[in-house]
C-alpha atoms as an extended CHARMM CRD file, in Angstrom:
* protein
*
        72  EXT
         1         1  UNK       CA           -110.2110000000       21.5730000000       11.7100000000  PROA      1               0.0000000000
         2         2  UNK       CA           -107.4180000000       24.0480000000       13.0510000000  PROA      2               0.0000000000
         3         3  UNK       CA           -105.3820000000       25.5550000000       10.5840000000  PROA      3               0.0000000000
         4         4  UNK       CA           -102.2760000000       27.3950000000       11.5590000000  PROA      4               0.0000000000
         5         5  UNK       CA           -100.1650000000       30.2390000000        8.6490000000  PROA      5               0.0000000000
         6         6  UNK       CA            -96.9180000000       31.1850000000        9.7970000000  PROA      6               0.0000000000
         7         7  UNK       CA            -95.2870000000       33.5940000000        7.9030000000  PROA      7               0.0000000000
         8         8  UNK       CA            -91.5230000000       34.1340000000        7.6080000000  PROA      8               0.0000000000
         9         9  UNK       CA            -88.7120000000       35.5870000000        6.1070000000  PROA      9               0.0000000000
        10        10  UNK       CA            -86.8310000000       33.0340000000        3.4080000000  PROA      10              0.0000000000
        11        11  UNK       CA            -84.0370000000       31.1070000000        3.1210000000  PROA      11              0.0000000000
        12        12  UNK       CA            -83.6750000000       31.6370000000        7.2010000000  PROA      12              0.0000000000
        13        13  UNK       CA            -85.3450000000       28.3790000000        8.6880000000  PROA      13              0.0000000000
        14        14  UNK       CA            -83.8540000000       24.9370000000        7.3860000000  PROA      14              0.0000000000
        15        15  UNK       CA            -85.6880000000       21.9560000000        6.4340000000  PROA      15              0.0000000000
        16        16  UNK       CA            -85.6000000000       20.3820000000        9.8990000000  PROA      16              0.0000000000
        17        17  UNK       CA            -86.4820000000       23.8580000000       11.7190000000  PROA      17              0.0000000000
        18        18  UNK       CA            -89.8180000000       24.1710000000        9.4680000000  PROA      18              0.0000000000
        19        19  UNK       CA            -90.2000000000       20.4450000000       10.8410000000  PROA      19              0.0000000000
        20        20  UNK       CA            -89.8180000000       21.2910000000       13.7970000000  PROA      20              0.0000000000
        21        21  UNK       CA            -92.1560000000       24.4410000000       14.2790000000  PROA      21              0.0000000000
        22        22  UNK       CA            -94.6710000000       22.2500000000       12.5750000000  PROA      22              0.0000000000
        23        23  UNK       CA            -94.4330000000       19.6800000000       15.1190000000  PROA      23              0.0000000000
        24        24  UNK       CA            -94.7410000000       21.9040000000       18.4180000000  PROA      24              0.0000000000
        25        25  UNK       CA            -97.3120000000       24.0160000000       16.9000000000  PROA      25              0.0000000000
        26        26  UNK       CA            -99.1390000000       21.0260000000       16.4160000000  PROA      26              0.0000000000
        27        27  UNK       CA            -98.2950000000       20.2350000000       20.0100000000  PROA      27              0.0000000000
        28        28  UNK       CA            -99.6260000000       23.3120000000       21.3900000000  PROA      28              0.0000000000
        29        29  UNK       CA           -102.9570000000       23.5560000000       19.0240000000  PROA      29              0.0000000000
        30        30  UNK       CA           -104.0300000000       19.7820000000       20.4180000000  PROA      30              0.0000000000
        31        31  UNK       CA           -103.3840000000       20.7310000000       24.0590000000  PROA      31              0.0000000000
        32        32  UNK       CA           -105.8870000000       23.1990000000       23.6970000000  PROA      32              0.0000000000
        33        33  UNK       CA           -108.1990000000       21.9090000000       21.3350000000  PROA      33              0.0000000000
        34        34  UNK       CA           -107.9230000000       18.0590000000       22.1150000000  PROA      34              0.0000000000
        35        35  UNK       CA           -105.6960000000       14.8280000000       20.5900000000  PROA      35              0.0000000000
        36        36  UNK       CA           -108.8470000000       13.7150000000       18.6920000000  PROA      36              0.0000000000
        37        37  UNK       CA           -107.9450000000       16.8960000000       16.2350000000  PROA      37              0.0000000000
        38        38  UNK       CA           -104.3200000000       16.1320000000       16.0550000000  PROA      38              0.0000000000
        39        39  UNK       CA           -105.4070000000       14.2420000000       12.3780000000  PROA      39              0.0000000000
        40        40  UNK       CA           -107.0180000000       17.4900000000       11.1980000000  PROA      40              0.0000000000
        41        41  UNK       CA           -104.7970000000       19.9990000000       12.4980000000  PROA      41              0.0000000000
        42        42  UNK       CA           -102.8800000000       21.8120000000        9.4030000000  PROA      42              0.0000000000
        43        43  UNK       CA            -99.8940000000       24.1420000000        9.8130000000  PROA      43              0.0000000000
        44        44  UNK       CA            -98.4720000000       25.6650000000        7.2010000000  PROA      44              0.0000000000
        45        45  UNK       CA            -94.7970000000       27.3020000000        6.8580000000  PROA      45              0.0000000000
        46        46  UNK       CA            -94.8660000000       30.4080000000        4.0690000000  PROA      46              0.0000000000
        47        47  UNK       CA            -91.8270000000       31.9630000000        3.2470000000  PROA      47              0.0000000000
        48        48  UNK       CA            -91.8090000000       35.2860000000        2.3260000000  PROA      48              0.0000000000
        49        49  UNK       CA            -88.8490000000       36.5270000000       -0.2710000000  PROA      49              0.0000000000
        50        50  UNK       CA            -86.0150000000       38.1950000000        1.7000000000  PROA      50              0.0000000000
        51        51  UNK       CA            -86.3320000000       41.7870000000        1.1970000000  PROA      51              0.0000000000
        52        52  UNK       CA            -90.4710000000       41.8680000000        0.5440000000  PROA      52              0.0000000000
        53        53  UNK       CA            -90.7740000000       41.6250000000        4.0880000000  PROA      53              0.0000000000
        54        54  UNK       CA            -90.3340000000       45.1820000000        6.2900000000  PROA      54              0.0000000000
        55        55  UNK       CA            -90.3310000000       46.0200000000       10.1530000000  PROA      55              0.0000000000
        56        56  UNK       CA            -90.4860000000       49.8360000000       10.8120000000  PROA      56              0.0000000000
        57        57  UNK       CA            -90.3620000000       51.0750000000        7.3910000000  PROA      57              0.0000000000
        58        58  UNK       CA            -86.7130000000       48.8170000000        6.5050000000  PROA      58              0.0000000000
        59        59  UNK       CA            -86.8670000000       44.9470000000        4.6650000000  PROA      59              0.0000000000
        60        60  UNK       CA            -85.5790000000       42.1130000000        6.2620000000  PROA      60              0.0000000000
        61        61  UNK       CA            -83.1970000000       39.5530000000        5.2240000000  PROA      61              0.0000000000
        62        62  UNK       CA            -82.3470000000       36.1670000000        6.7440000000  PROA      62              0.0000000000
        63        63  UNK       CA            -78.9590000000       37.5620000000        7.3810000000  PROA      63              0.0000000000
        64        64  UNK       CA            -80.5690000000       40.4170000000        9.6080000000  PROA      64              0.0000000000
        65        65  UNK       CA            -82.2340000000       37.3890000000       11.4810000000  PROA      65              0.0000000000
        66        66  UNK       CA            -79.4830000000       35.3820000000       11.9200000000  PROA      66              0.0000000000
        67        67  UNK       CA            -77.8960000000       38.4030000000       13.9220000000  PROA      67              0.0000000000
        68        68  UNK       CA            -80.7880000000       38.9810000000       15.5170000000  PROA      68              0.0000000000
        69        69  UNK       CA            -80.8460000000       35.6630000000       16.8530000000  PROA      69              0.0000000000
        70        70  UNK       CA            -77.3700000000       35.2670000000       18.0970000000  PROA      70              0.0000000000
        71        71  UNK       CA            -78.1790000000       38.3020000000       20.1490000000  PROA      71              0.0000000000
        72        72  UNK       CA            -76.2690000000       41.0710000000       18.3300000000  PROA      72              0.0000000000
């Protein structure tokens, strides 16, 4: 029974994003493992409260991401 924890910064991933990640890691897990555990296979989102999370000594808030992720 695969079970999958992602971890993540709050209040930066929407509803349908969450959804979404849970669907393709899902995916992924059963092309590996096999369909037959695609019933059984559990991923679970976490969020983690903006500012508890840290990267080289500095926290992290869904703002930083956002920039991040548009490239600047």
């Amino acid at each position: 029974m695969p079970l999958v924890q992602i971890k993540g910064v709050g209040d930066y991933l929407t509803l349908q994003q969450k959804q979404e990640i849970i669907r393709k890691v899902t995916d992924a897990v059963v092309s590996v493992e096999g369909e037959g555990l695609r019933p059984v296979t559990w991923v679970i989102v976490e969020e983690v409260t903006p500012g508890a999370w840290g990267v080289g000594g500095q926290p992290v808030s869904a703002d930083m991401l956002r920039q991040m992720a548009k490239g600047s």
